[in-house]
Structures are given as structure tokens and as C-alpha cells.
Steps between C-alpha positions, in 0.01 A plus 500: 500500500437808261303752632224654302521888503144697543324606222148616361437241221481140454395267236328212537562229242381090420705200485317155406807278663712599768866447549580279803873553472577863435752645747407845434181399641619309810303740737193329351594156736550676821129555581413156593519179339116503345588815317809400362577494166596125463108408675383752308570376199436145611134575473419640162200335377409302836142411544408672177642805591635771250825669633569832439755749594519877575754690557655838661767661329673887651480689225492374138819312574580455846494214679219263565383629771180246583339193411125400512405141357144503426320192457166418293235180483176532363330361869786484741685226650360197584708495840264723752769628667579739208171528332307814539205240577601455831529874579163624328233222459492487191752387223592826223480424139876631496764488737832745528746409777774717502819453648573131659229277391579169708742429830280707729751817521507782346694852422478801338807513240643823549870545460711668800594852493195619381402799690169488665369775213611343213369120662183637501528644200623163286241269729206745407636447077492157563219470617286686282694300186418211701108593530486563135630149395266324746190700308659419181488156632101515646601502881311788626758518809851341583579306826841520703506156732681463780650783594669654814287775656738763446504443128109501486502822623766659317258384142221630687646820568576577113285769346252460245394124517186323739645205697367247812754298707373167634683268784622185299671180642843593678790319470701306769867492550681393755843718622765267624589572867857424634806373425358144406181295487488388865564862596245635243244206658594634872405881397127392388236596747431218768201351344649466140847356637320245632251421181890481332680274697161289498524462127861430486471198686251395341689461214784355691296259628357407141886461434476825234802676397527808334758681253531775273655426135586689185209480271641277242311427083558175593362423828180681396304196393492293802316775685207602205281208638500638839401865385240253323357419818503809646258631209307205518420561856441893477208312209692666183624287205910506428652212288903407593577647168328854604647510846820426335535748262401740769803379719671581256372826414598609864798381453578756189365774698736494788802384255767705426522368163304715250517177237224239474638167601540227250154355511320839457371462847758653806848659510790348402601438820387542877556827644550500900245793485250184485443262788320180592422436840458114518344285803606160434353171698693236682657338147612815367155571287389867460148479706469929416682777368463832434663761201651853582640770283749723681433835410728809637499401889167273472432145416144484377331181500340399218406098409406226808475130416440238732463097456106441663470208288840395691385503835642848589371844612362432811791579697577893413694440184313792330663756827814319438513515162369841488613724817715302687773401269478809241574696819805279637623603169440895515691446795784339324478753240495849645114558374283721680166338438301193328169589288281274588229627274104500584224267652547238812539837731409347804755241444805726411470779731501202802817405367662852497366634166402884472220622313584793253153731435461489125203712296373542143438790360242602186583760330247721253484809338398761714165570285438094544335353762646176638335181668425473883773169647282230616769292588431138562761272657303206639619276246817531723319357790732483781689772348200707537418481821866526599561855330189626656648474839854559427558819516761472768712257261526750224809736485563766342795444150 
């Protein structure tokens, strides 16, 4: 990987696109999958949102050096769980998200071999640039969501600018332990070993099986009603079509094919990077199943569906589909760790999930004074009352 050599100037310049394929850029992937380039991208104008781009240069023509997506909605997001609503009681007129705006991770885009100096130096120009568009743009401060302590405090450490860090939702991953499932299952503490091997036969018992497949264009359809369902029940509206094209808008993502595919919708073909993990009922019917991306060393789960109207999903088919399975094949694969995203804490962590502290940040100018968090999570319910006591669940990244 080049290096960049110190120096005493950047420059800070604006894309409107980004370039998911550039291999001069590659650095850009390794900081986690929700700061990727190919996710990044994938987002321009969600929810309303107006994607923007800064970024670092050393010198007038050096290198990039860093990245900062900034994102901007007159009111925020209608999901709570990224809406400066949640965090401050009321709802700003403008919203500016910078860096990952969905996925529940997120990094500061800094390329290695920066010195610690000239870091600082290029975060603190970025910044500032960044400040100045979100004014431009009526926010009268910028929010950072989700992320990991240590990168909260190195923005609150920069010079010149007012900022107020906030505990948000963490995420939950599990780590694979052993050689194999069984051996992974043995290594759990006592009580959650047993909670496992009480949910596996279960399923046996219901006569489930499970498998992991190839995310295929053309198996896609059969398993939009069941994401259907899911919605339903969580009381949002989703028709087949919608769930569809989403299926196959994760698809694209984790493809290794830059091209659309012919119908405008997916990749040309299935990349092994995307995985379904399918529970299927006595007659070979999937009863559940669950999409992953495989990212670096990480399969994040993204998409469960599950056949209610069918009968099914009493019987742990969402663990299955979910934890058990996308684990058995980390373990085939070598990966270190499945993303298992946020909410239904309480149920995770019992079946061997960590949780991963994440904060947002608001960031000012100096001379500006910013709003006291209020943050409510009782919408969360069990969630809640779970994080309140969990303090001995939560690890450190």
C-alpha cells in the first residue's frame, strides 16, 4: 500500500458521485463494510437524503488521503435509529450526517501512513470544509452516528470546533469459537450452551433444516413475500415488488460485478461474497432465511424473511436463520466474525453475541453552542431496559 509522506498542507476538495471501483482507492474498503465504497455509494439519495462528498488530498496533488460522505435531509430520517430526534427531543429543520449514514457502523476515513501530525491536520480541514457546507445547507451542527469510542474522541480532540458525544445503540457480533460449530457451541458460557442446544432441537423436532446458498437473481423472488411478512409484522408497509428490488439491491452491493444486470435491478451474476441462509420445512419449503454480505473477514447480515402466514417461526427459525447457520458458515469460511447489527440485545448476546459500544458525536463551531442529548430509547422497549443493565455484556472494539 503507498505510504503517504508527512507534510504541512492539504487540500480538501468535493466530489458529487463516488467511484466504487477505483483501485487506487482500495484502502477506502478496508475500514469496515458500512464505510465502504460499494455501500457507500449504494445509498445516494436514500430516504431523501442528498449525498455529498469531501475529500483530503496531500498537497495539491498527492494522493487522496481521506474521505468524509456527508449526508443532508431537510428533517432527518424517518427511521429513529438515525434521526437526531431520538438523540435531542426534538426533530432539526436540517439534518447533516457525515460519514456512514445507515448499517449502524461507522469510521473515520483516513488513509494509512498518515502521521499522527499531519492526521490531525487533514481531519481538522475536513472538518471545518465539512461545517461550512452543513451552514450552507441550514444545519446549524453535523452529527457522526455510530461510532467507536476511540474515534469520538480523536474528533473531539481537534482544535477549534465545539462537539458533544452521546452513547448510541451498539452493535452485536458474534466471534466464531473453535474449529467447528459444535466446538464453537461447547466454548459458550454454561447458561447460553444450553439456551443453544435447546433451540436446535427445537428445530429438529419441527423437522427444520438449514443451508447456506449462493445468492442467486433468480431465486430472489420466492423469498420477497416472506421479507413481506416480516414488515408486516414489525407494522411497516413493503409490497413484493419493493422487497424485491431491495434483494436485489443487496445483491449489487456485495457483487463483484461493477455492471447492472440485465433487468436494471442486481448484478449480472451472483457473487459468493453474497449468501442466503435458508431454513426449509419438512417438504423442502423455505420457512426463513436470512441475507449476508461478506465483507473483508465479516459476513454482515442484512435482510430476514420468514413464512408466518405458513405456519412457521415459532420454532427458532429467526436464530437459525440468523446466528446459527451464518456462523456454521464463518466457520467454513475462515471469517472472524458475523455482524449481527442492532436491536433484540437480550436475545443475541444469550446466544453468544457481543455488544460493540457505539457513540455519536455533534460537532459545532467552537463560537456555537450545541444542544444538550436527551436521548430517548423507549420506543426500543425491551432493548431499553436491556442496555441499561448491560454493562457487563459490552466490550470494548
Amino acid at each position: 500500500m503507498d505510504r503517504l509522506t508527512p507534510c504541512t498542507s492539504f487540500t480538501v476538495g468535493e466530489r458529487a458521485r463516488l467511484d466504487a471501483s477505483g483501485a487506487e482507492e482500495s484502502w477506502l474498503d478496508e475500514g469496515g463494510f458500512y464505510t465502504s465504497r460499494r455501500w457507500t455509494v449504494s445509498q445516494e439519495g436514500d430516504r431523501g437524503f442528498r449525498t455529498e462528498y469531501l475529500v483530503g488530498h496531500d498537497g495539491e496533488t498527492g494522493p487522496t488521503g481521506a474521505l468524509v460522505p456527508f449526508h443532508t435531509a431537510s428533517g432527518g430520517d424517518s427511521n429513529p435509529l438515525y434521526n437526531e430526534a431520538t438523540l435531542l427531543g426534538y426533530t432539526p429543520d436540517v439534518q447533516v450526517l457525515a460519514g456512514s449514514r445507515t448499517g449502524y457502523d461507522n469510521r473515520i476515513q483516513l488513509r494509512p501512513g498518515l502521521s499522527g501530525a499531519d492526521r490531525g491536520r487533514l481531519l481538522t480541514a475536513l472538518c471545518d470544509r465539512l461545517l461550512e457546507r452543513a451552514e450552507e445547507r441550514g444545519a446549524r451542527h453535523v452529527s457522526w452516528w455510530y461510532l467507536p469510542d476511540e474515534e469520538a474522541r480523536e474528533l473531539a480532540a481537534l482544535p477549534g470546533f465545539a462537539t458533544v458525544a452521546t452513547p448510541c445503540l451498539p452493535t452485536a457480533v458474534v466471534r466464531p469459537r473453535g474449529a467447528g460449530f459444535e466446538e464453537h457451541v461447547a466454548a459458550l458460557p454454561a447458561s447460553r450452551r444450553s439456551l443453544v442446544r435447546r433451540d436446535l432441537r427445537r428445530l429438529a423436532a419441527g423437522g427444520y433444516r438449514s443451508r447456506s446458498l449462493t445468492a442467486d437473481p433468480a431465486d430472489l423472488e420466492r423469498y420477497a413475500p416472506l421479507v413481506v411478512q416480516v414488515q408486516v409484522r414489525h407494522g411497516e408497509e413493503l409490497s413484493e415488488e419493493g422487497a424485491l428490488r431491495y434483494l436485489h439491491r443487496c445483491l449489487s452491493i456485495g457483487s463483484d460485478d461493477e455492471g447492472p444486470g440485465d433487468d436494471g435491478s442486481g448484478s449480472k451474476e451472483s457473487s459468493d461474497n453474497v449468501v442466503i441462509t435458508e431454513v426449509v420445512d419438512e417438504k423442502d419449503r423455505p420457512a426463513a432465511f436470512a441475507l449476508g454480505i461478506v465483507h473483508g473477514r465479516t459476513l454482515h447480515m442484512r435482510v430476514f424473511g420468514c413464512d408466518y402466514a405458513g405456519g412457521h417461526g415459532a420454532s427458532g427459525e429467526y436464530f437459525e436463520a440468523t446466528v446459527y447457520e451464518p456462523l456454521r458458515l464463518a466457520l467454513a469460511r475462515g471469517l472472524d466474525a458475523v455482524h449481527l447489527g442492532v436491536t433484540s440485545y437480550r436475545a443475541k448476546s444469550l446466544r453468544g453475541a457481543e455488544l460493540r459500544p457505539r457513540r455519536t458525536l455533534l460537532m459545532s463551531r467552537s463560537e456555537r453552542d450545541l444542544p444538550t442529548p436527551a436521548p430517548d430509547w423507549s420506543f426500543l422497549g425491551d432493548d431499553e431496559r436491556f442496555l441499561a443493565g448491560a454493562s457487563s455484556e459490552v466490550i470494548p472494539c
